[in-house]
N, C-alpha and C positions, 0 to 999 in steps of 0.2 A: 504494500500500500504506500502511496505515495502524497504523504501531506503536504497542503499550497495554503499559503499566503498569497489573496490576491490584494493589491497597493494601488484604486483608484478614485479616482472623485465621479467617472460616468458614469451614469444608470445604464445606458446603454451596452459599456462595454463588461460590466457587470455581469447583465442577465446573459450577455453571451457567452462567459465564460462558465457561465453555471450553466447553461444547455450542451458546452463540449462537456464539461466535465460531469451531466450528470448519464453521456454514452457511455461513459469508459469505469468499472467497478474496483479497477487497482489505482484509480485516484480519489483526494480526497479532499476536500476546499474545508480548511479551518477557520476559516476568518474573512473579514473584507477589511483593510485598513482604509481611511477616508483621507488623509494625510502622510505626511512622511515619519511623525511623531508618533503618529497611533500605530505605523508599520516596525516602529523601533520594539516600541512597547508590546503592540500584540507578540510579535517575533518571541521577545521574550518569556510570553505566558504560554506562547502553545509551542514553541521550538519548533517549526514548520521542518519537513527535508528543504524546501526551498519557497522562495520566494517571488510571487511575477508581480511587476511592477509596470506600471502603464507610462510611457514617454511620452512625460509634457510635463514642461513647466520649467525654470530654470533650476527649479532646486530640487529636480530626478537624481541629479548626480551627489548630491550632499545628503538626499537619504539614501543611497548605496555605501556611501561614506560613511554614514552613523553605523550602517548595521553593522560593516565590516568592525567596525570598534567597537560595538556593543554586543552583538551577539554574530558572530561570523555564519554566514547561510549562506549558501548559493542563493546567485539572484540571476532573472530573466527579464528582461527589460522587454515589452511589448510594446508596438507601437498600433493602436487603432486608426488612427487620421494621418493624412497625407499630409507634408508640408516642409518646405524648405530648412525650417529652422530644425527640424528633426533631428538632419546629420550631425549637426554642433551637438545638440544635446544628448547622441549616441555616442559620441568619440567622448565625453565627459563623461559620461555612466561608465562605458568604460574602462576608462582609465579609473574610474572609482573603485572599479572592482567587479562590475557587472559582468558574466560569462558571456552573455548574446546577446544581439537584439533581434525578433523573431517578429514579422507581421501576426496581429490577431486573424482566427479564421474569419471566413465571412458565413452567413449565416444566407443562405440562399436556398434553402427551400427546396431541393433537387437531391437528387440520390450522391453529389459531388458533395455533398453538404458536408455528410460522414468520413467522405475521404480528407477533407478539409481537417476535420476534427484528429481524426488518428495522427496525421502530421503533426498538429500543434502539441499533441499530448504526448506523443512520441519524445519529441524533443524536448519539452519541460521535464520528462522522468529522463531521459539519458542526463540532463545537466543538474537532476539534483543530485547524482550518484559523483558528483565531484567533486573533492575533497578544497576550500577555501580555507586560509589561515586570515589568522585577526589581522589587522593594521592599526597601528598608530596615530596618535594626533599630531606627534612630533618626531621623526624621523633625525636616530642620531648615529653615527657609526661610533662618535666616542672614539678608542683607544682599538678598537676592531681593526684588525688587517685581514682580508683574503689572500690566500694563497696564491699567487700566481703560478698561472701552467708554465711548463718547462717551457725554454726556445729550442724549437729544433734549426737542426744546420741551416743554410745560404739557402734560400728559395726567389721562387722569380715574385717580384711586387707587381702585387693583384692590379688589375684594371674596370676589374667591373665586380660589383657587390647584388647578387641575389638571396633574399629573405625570405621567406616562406614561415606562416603562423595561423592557427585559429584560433580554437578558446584562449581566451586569453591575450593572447597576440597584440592588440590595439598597445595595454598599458605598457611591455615589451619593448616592442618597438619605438612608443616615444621614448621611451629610458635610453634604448640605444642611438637614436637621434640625435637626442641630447648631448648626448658624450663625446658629437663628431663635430670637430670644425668645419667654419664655415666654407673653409677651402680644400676643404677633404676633396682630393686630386681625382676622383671617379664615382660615375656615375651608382645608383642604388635602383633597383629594382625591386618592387614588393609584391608579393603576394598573401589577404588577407582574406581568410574565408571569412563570411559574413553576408548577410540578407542581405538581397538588394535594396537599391535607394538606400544605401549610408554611405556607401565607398565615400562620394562628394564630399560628406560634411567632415568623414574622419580625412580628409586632407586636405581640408580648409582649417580645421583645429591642429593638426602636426604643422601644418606653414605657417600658423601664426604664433606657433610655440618653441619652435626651434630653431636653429641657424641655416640650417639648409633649404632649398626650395625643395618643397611640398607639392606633387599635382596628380592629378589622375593623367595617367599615359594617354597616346594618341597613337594611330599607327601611323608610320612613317615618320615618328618625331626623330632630330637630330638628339643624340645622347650628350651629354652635356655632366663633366664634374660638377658635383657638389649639389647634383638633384634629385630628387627622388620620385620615382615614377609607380604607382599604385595602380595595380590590374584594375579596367574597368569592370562593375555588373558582368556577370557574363560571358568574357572574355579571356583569351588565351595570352599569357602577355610572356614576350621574349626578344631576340632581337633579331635584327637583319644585316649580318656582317657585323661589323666595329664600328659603325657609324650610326645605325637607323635602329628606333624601338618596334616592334613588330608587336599588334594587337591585335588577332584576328578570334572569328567566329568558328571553331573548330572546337573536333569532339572531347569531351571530356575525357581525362586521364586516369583510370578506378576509380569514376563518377566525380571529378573535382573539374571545375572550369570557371572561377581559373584554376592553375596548377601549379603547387608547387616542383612536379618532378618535371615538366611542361618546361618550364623556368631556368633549372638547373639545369637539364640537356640544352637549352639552347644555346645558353651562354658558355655551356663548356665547349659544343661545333664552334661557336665564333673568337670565343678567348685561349680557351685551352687551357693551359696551368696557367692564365693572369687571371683564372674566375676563383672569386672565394663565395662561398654559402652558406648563408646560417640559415641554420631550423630551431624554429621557437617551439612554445608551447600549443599544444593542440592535441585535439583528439586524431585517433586514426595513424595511420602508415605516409598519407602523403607528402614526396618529397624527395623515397627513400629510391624508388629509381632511379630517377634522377642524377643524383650523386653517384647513382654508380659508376653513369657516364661523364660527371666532373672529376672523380677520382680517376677514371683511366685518363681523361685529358689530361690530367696533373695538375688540377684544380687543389685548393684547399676548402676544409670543411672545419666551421663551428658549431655546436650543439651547446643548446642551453640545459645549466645541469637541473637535479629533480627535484631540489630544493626549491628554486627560483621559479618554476613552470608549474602554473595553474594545474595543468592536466600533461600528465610526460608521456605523452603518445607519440608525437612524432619526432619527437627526440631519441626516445628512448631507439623506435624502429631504428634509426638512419644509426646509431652506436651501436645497435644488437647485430648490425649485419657488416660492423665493422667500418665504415664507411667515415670516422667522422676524425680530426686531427685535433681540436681541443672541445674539451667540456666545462664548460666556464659557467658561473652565476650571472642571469641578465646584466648585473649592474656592470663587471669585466669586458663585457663583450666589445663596447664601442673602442677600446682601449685597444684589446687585439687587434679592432678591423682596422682602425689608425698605425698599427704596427705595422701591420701585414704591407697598407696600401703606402706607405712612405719610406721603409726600411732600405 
């Protein structure tokens, strides 16, 4: 049985959630929160498996932020209504700590209706089985030092950076952003699973948070140091030669499009050993092809370690098959890729 937390102010999107969830017998709605306060507080009287919370309002992200510091829960961030401001307020949840943001079903009165509901309820019970740790108000390292990974010998300096992440991924990747100069000498490629209609707003919030340009890719765009290109909706994103970003309409990769293994084979035909790639946190395996064919180019590979990763799936895959040259904690990582791309 799968207990929820639902966190909204609509009647609307209320009764809908109580008509998918009253198809499905291994879930369980404990509560309705009407605010971000009564979501802290209920959280704490019923201890939900997890939490869905409805995206809207500026202060989505600050009560994802409360729970994580009051009662740590998986949360799912739902979006019912359409709207520009959406993507900003999903790259904040986020990075708060939110697992997903997942469109509500729709409730349409046809036999698609049920298929609509299994999806939604599908993926609220795979992400309440995902283990969250607390966060703090105040973030201090103090007298803490992480270990740094070995060097290994002379290697060739990477020219192009491919990322690949899901659960999780968004908070991630701004950490490692963060950590790169603004003249960081080559271009970054991302891939982020994630519902459609967000991609946009999460890289409108990483461009206006970090030193590097921020943008959703294009195909045929010229590659450019010190940018970072995010797979659109949909899309297969890689490159074309050493020059041009490649963004096309092609089949999914063991059902991922975009793809992380999609990613890593392209840039390892066009780089060869000047590709480096990191695999973040996420559910699943993908990625791990991929690297197979960056590790024969003579590429290098980072994995984030399982302390630092939300959910260590595709981490874990791309080092189980041997695949990966360091296993660093998020916050080391942009430190590496700056080594690797200047050394």
């Amino acid at each position: 049985m799968t207990r929820i937390l639902l966190t909204t102010s609509t009647p609307a999107l209320e009764q809908l959630f109580k008509k998918a969830a009253g198809t499905d017998a291994a879930v369980k709605l404990v509560g309705v929160a009407r605010s971000g306060k009564d979501a802290v507080r209920l959280t704490g009287e019923h201890l939900p498996d997890i939490i869905v919370v409805e995206l809207r309002g500026d202060d989505t992200a600050e009560t994802v932020r409360e729970i994580m510091i009051a009662v740590p829960t998986p949360v799912v961030m739902v979006s019912y209504q359409d709207g520009s401001q959406l993507g900003g307020m999903s790259a904040r949840a986020l990075e708060a700590g939110a697992l997903a943001v997942i469109p509500a079903p729709t409730a349409s009165g046809t036999s698609l209706e049920q298929a609509a509901f299994d999806k939604f309820l599908s993926t609220i019970k795979a992400m309440a089985q995902v283990k969250v740790v607390r966060q703090w108000r105040k973030k201090t390292r103090g007298d803490h030092r992480v270990k740094e990974a070995p060097e290994t010998a002379a290697h060739t300096r990477i020219a192009i950076v491919g990322i690949a992440a899901s659960t999780g991924g968004p908070a991630a990747i701004r950490s490692i952003l963060r950590g790169l100069p603004k003249d960081f000498p080559a271009p970054i490629l991302v891939v982020q699973h994630m519902s459609n209609g967000f991609i946009d707003g999460v890289a409108a919030s990483l461009d206006a948070t970090v030193a590097l340009k921020v943008k959703v890719g294009a195909n045929g765009e010229r590659l450019r140091p010190g940018t970072v290109y995010l797979a659109p909706d949909g899309h297969q994103l890689g490159v074309s030669g050493k020059l041009r970003l490649r963004v096309v309409d092609e089949d999914p990769i063991q059902g991922f499009k975009p793809s992380g293994s999609y990613l890593f084979g392209s840039i390892a035909r066009a780089f060869n050993g000047e590709s480096l790639a990191v695999i973040l946190t996420g559910m699943g395996d993908d990625g791990t092809e991929g690297l197979r064919a960056l590790r024969v180019a003579g590429g290098k590979v980072i994995a984030q370690d399982e302390k630092s990763s939300i959910v260590f799936g595709m981490p874990k895959s791309a080092i189980s098959a041997g695949l990966v040259d360091f296993v660093l904690p998020v916050e080391d990582i942009a430190a590496k890729i700056t080594a690797l791309a200047t050394a």
